[in-house]
C-alpha positions in Angstrom: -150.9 147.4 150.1 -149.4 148.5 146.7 -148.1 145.7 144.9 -144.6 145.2 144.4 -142.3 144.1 141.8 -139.3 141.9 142.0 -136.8 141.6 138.7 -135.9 138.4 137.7 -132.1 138.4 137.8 -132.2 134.9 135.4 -132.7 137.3 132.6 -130.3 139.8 133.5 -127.2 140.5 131.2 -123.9 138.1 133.3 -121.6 139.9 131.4 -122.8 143.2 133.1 -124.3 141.7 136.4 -123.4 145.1 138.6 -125.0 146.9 135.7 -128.0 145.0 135.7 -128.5 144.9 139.8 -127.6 149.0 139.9 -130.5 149.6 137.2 -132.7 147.4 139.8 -131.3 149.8 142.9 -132.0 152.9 140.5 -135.3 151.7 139.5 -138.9 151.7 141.2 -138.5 147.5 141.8 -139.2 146.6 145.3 -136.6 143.2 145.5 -134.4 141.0 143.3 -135.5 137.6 142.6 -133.2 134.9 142.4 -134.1 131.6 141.0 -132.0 128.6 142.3 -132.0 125.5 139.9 -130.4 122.1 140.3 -130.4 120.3 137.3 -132.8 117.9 139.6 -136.4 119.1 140.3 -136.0 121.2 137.0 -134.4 120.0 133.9 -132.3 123.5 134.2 -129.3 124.9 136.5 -129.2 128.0 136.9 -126.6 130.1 139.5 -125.1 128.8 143.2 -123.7 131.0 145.9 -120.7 132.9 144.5 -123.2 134.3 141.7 -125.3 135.4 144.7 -122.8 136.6 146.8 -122.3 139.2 143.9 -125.5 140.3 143.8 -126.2 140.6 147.5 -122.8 142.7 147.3 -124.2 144.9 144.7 -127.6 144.7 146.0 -129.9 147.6 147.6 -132.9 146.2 148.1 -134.1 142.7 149.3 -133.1 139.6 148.0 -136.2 137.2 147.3 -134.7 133.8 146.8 -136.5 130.7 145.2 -135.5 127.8 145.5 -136.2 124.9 142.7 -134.3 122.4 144.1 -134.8 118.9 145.9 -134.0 118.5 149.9 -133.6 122.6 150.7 -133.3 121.8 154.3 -130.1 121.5 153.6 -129.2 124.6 152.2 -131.3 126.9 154.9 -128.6 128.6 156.6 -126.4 128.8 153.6 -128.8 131.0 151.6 -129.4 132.8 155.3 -125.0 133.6 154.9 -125.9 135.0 151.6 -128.4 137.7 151.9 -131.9 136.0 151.2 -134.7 137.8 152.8 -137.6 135.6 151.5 -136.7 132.3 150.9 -139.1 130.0 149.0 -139.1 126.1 149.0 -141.4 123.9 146.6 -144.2 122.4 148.1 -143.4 119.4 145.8 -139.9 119.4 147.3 -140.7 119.3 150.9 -141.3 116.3 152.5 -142.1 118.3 156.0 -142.9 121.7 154.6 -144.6 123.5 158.1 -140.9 122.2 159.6 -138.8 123.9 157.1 -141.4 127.0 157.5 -140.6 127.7 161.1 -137.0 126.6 160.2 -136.8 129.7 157.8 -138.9 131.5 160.2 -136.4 130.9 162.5 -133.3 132.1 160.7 -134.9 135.5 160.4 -135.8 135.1 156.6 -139.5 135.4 155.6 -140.6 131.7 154.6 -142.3 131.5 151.0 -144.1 128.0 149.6 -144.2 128.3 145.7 -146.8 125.9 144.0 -146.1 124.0 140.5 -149.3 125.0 138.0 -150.6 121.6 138.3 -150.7 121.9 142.5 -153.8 122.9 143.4 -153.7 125.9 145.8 -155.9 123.8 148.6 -152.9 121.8 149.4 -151.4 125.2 151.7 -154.8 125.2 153.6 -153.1 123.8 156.6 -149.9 126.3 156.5 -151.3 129.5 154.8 -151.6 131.0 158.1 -147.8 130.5 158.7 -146.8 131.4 155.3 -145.0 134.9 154.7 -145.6 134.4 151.2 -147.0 132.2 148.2 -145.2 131.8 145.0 -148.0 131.1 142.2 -146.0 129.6 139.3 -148.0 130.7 136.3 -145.4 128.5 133.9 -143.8 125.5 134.4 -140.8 125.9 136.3 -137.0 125.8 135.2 -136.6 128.1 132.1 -137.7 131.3 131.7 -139.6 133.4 128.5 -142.5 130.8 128.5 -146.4 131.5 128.0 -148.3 132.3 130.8 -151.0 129.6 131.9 -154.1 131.5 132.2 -155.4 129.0 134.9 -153.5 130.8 137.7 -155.8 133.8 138.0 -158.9 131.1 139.5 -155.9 130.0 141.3 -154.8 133.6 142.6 -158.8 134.0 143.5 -158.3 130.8 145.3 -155.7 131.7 147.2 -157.0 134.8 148.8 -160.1 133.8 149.9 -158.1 131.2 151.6 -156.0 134.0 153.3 -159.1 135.4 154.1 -160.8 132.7 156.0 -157.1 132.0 157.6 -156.4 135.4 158.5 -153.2 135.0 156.8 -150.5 137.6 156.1 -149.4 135.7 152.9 -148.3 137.6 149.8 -149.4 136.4 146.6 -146.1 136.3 144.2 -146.8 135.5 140.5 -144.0 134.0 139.0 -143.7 133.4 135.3 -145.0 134.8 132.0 -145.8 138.4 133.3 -145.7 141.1 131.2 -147.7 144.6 130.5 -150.6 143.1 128.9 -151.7 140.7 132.2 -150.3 142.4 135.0 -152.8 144.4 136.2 -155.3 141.9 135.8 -153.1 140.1 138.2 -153.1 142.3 140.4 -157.2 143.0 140.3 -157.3 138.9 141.1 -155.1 139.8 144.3 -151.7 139.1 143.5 -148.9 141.6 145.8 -146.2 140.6 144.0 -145.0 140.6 140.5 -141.8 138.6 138.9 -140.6 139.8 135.7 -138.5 138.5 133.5 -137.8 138.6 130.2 -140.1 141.8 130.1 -137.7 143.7 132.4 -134.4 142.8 130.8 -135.8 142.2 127.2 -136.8 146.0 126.9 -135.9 148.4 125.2 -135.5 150.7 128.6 -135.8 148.5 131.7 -136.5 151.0 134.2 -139.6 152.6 132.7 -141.1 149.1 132.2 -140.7 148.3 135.8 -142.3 151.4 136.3 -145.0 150.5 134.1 -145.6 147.1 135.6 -146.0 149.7 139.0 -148.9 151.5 137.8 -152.5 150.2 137.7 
């Protein structure tokens, strides 16, 4: 499959949010991503459901939610209310992760697992095959514009033999420090799935960089 790209909405302009989600629905990006902080398992907060409620009403395409928070059982059904198509827990915040999976699964969102850089990527070995998708962070997570960790390309090589051997359907999402000069070597290493932040809504003209970070 071609690879897709998913917007960070983070970096998006909040003065001009239904500018900033049009240019996504006008552009060649595949979903929005939508990173949920609570102050807890990041040292950041980010935006709760009336923020999101905005963007889902604004939105086109697919909302890809992540959540970085502790306990997201919780929350399941309210991020279901508000539009989230793929909705990603932290392995390091679930305490039953294959329940929450099927529990995701079973709201009729796509059920994502994102992994902290210093996880290693053998810890899914026993839920890949259940996994819609795998959230590689390739920075450490709660704040955006940071370096990208060069590690996560063994651990992107990792990860797909192990969908191999598993006969998974898992996605590879890369999330963190992508930009035009290591994206298609991310996507050479097997990643489907490219967040962009600050490189989208830092440019100059965000639409042709998105369709930059497209081409390979």
């Amino acid at each position: 499959m071609k690879h897709l790209v998913a917007p960070s909405v983070l970096s998006a302009d909040f003065g001009n949010l239904q500018r900033d989600c049009e240019m996504i629905n006008n552009s060649g990006a595949d979903w929005f991503h939508i990173d949920v902080m609570d102050g807890v398992f990041v040292p950041n907060i980010s935006f709760g459901f009336p923020v999101i409620k905005t963007i889902q009403k604004h939105a086109k395409k697919p909302l890809d939610i992540h959540l970085m928070i502790v306990e997201p059982d919780r929350y399941l059904q309210a991020f279901k209310d508000v539009g989230a198509n793929v909705l990603t827990v932290h392995l390091e915040a679930s305490k039953h992760l294959h329940r929450t999976i099927d529990a995701i699964k079973n709201l009729g969102m796509k059920a994502g697992v994102a992994i902290n850089p210093h996880t290693s990527a053998s810890l899914l070995i026993d839920t890949i095959a259940d996994i819609d998708l795998v959230c590689v962070m390739s920075v450490n997570p709660g704040f955006g514009g940071q370096k990208f960790i060069e590690n996560t390309y063994s651990k992107v090589h990792q990860l797909r033999d192990m969908i191999v051997s598993k006969k998974s359907k898992a996605l590879i999402e890369i999330d963190g420090g992508v930009d035009l000069n290591n994206y298609t070597k991310l996507v050479n290493a097997g990643a489907n799935v490219l967040v962009a932040g600050n490189t989208v809504f830092g440019s100059k003209d965000p639409s042709a960089t998105i369709e930059q970070l497209k081409k390979v």
